[in-house]
N, CA, C and O of each residue as an XYZ file, in Angstrom:
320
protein
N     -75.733     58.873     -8.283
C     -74.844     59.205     -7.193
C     -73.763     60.143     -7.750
O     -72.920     59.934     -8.623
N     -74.033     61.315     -6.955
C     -72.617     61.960     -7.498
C     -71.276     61.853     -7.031
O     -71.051     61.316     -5.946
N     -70.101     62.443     -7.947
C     -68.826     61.845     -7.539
C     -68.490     62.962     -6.177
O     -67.669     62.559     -5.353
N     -68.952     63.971     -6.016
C     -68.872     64.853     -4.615
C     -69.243     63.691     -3.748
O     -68.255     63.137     -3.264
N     -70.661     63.051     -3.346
C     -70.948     62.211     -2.602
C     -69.702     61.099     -2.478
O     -69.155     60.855     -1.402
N     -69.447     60.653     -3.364
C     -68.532     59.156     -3.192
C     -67.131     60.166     -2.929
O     -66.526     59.364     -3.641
N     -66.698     60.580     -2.780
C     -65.231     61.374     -2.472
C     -66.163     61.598     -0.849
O     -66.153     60.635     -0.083
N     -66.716     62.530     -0.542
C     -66.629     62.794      0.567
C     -67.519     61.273      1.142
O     -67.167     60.820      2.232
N     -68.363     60.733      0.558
C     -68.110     59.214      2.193
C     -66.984     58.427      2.160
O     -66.702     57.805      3.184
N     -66.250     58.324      1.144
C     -64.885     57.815      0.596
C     -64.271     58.283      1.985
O     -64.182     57.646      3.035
N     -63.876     59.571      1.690
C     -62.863     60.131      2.859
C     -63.460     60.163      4.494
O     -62.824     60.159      5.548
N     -64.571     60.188      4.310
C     -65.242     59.815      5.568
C     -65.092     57.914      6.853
O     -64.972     57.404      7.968
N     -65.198     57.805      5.826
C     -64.457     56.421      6.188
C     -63.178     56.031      6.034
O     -62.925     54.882      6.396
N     -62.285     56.698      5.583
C     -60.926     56.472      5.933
C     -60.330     56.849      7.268
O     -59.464     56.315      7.962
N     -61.486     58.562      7.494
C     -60.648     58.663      8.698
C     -61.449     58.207      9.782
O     -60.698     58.009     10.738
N     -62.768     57.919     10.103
C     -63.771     57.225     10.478
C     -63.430     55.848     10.701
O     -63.689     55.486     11.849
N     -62.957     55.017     10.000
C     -62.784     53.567      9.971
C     -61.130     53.202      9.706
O     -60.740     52.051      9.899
N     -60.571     53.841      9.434
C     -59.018     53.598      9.001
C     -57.558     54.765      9.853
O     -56.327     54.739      9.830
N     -58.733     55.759     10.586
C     -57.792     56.545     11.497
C     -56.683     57.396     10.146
O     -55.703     58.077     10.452
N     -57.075     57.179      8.884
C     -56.356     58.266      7.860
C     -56.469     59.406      8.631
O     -57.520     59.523      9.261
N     -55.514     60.402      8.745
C     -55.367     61.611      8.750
C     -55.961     62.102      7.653
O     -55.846     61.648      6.514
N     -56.621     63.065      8.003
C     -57.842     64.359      7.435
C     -57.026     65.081      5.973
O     -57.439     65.140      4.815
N     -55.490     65.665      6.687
C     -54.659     66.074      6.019
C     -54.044     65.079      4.899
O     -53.546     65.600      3.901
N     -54.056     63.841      5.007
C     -53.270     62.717      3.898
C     -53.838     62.277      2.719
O     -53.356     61.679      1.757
N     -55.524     62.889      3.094
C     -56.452     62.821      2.286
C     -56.457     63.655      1.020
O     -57.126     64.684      0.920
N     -55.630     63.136     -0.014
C     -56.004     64.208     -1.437
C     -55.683     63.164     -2.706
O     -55.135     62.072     -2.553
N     -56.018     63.573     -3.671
C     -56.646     62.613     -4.810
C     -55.023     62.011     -5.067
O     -55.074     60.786     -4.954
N     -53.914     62.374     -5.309
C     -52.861     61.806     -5.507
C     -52.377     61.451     -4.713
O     -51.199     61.807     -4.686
N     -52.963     60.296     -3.195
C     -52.149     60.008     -2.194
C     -52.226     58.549     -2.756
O     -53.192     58.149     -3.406
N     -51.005     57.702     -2.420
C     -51.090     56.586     -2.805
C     -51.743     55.601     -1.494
O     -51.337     55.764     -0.343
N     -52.851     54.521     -1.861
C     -53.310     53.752     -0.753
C     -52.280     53.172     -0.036
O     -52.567     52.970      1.144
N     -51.118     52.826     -0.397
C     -50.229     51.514      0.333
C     -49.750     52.801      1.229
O     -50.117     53.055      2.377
N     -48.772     53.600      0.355
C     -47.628     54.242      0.734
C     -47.777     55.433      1.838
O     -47.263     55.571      2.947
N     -48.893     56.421      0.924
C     -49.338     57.902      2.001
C     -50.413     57.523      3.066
O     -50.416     58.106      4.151
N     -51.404     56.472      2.745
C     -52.096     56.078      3.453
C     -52.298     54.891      4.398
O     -53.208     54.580      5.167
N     -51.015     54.287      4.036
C     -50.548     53.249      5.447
C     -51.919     52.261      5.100
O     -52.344     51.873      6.188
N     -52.611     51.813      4.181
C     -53.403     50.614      4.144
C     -52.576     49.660      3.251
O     -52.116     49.772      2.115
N     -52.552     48.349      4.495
C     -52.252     47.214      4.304
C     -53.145     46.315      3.837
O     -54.344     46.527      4.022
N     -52.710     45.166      3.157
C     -54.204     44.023      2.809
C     -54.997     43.592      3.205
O     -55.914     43.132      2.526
N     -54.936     43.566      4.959
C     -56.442     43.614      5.779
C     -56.883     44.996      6.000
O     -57.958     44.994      6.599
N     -56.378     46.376      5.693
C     -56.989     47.008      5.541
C     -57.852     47.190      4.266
O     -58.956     47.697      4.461
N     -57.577     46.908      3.188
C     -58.154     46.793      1.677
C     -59.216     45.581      1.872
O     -60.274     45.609      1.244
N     -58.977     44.760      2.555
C     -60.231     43.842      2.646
C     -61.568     44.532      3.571
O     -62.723     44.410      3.164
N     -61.224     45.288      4.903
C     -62.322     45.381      5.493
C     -62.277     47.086      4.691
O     -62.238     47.797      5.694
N     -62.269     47.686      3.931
C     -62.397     49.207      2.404
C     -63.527     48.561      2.201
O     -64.689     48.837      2.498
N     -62.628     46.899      1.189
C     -64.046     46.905      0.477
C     -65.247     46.383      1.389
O     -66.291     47.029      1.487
N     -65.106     45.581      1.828
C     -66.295     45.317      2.525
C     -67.337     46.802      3.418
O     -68.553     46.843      3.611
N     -66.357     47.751      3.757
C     -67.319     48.803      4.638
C     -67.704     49.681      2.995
O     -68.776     50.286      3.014
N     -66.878     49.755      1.625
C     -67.689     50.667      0.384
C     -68.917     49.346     -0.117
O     -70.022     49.758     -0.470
N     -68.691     47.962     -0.123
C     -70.135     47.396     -0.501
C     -71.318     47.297      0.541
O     -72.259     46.507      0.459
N     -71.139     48.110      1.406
C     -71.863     47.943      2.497
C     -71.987     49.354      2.535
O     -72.915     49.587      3.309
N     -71.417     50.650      1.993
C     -71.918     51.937      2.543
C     -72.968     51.920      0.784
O     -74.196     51.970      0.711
N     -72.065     51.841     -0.306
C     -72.691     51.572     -1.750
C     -73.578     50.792     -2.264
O     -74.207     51.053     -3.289
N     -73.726     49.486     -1.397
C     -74.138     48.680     -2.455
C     -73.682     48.443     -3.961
O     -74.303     48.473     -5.024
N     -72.597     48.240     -3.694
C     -71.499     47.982     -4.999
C     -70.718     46.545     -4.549
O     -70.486     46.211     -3.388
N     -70.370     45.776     -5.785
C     -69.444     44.701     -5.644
C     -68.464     44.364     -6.102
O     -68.403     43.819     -7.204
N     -67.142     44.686     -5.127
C     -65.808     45.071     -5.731
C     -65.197     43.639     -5.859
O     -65.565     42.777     -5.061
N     -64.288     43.349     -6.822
C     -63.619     42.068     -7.140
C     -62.284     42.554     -7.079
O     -62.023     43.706     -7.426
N     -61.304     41.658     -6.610
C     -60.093     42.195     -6.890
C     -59.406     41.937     -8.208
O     -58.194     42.142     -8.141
N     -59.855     41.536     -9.412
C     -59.372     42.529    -10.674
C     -59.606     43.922    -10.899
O     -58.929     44.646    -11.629
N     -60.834     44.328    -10.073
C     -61.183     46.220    -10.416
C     -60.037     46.665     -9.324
O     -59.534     47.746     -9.629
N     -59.606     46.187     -8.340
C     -57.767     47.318     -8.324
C     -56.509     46.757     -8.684
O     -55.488     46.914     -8.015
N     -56.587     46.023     -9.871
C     -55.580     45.720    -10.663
C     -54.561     47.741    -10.878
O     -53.508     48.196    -10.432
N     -55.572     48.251    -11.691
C     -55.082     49.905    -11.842
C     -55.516     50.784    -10.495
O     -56.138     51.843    -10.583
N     -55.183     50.311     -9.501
C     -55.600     51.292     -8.031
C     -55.026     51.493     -7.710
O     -54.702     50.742     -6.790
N     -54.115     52.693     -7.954
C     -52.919     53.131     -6.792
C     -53.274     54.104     -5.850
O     -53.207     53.834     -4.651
N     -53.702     55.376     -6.304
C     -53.799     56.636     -5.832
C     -55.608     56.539     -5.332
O     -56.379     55.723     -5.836
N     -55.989     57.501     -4.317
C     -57.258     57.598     -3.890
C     -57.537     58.241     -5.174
O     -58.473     57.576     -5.619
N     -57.297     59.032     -5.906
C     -58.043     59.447     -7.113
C     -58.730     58.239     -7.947
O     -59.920     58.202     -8.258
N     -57.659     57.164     -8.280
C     -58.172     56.075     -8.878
C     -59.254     55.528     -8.318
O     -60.285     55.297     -8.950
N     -59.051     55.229     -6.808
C     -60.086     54.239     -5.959
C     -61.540     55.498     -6.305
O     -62.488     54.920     -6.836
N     -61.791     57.099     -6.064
C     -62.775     57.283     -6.411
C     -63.177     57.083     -7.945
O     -64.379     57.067     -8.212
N     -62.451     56.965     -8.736
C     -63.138     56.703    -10.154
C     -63.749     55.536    -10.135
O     -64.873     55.339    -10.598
N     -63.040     54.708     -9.599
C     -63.245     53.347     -9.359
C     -64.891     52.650     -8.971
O     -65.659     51.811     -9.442
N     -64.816     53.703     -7.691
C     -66.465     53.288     -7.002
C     -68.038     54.035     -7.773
O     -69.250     53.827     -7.713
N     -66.979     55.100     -8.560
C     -67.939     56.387     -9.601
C     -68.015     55.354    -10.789
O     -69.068     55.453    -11.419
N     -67.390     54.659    -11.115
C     -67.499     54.167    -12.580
C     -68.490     52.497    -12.429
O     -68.656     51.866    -13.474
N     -68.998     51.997    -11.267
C     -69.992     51.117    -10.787
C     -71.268     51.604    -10.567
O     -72.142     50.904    -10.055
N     -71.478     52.986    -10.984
C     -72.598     53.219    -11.076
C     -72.965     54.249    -12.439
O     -73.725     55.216    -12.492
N     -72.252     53.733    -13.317
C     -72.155     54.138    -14.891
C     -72.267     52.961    -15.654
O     -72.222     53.015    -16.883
C-alpha cells in the first residue's frame, strides 16, 4: 500500500465522514485543535481506518499522534 493511497483515503474520510474542511487538511494540522476531532470522533477514525485498512489500531499507537502527518505515518508504518 502506498503512502499516496493512505493520505488520500485518510483525507477522504475526514471530509467524507468527519465534515473536515478540504482546506484544514495538510500534514501539520493538529487532530484535536485544527481539526475539531473530539474522543468520539477518534473512536469512530479508528473504527472507519480498521474497516477501510484492515489494520488494528490500539490506543498506545497514538500515544505520539498529534498532527495528521503523524496519524499518516502511523497507518503507513502497519503495513511495514
Amino acid at each position: 500500500m502506498t503512502k499516496e493511497f493512505i493520505v488520500e483515503k485518510i483525507n477522504h474520510l475526514l471530509v467524507d465522514e468527519f465534515e473536515v474542511e478540504e482546506t484544514d487538511i495538510i500534514p501539520e494540522a493538529n487532530l484535536k485543535e485544527t481539526l475539531a476531532l473530539d474522543s468520539l470522533d477518534f473512536v469512530d477514525l479508528v473504527v472507519a481506518i480498521e474497516a477501510n485498512f484492515g489494520i488494528k489500531l490500539v490506543g498506545e499507537d497514538f500515544l505520539n499522534v498529534n498532527t495528521l502527518q503523524d496519524f499518516y505515518n502511523l497507518i503507513e508504518s502497519k503495513f511495514n
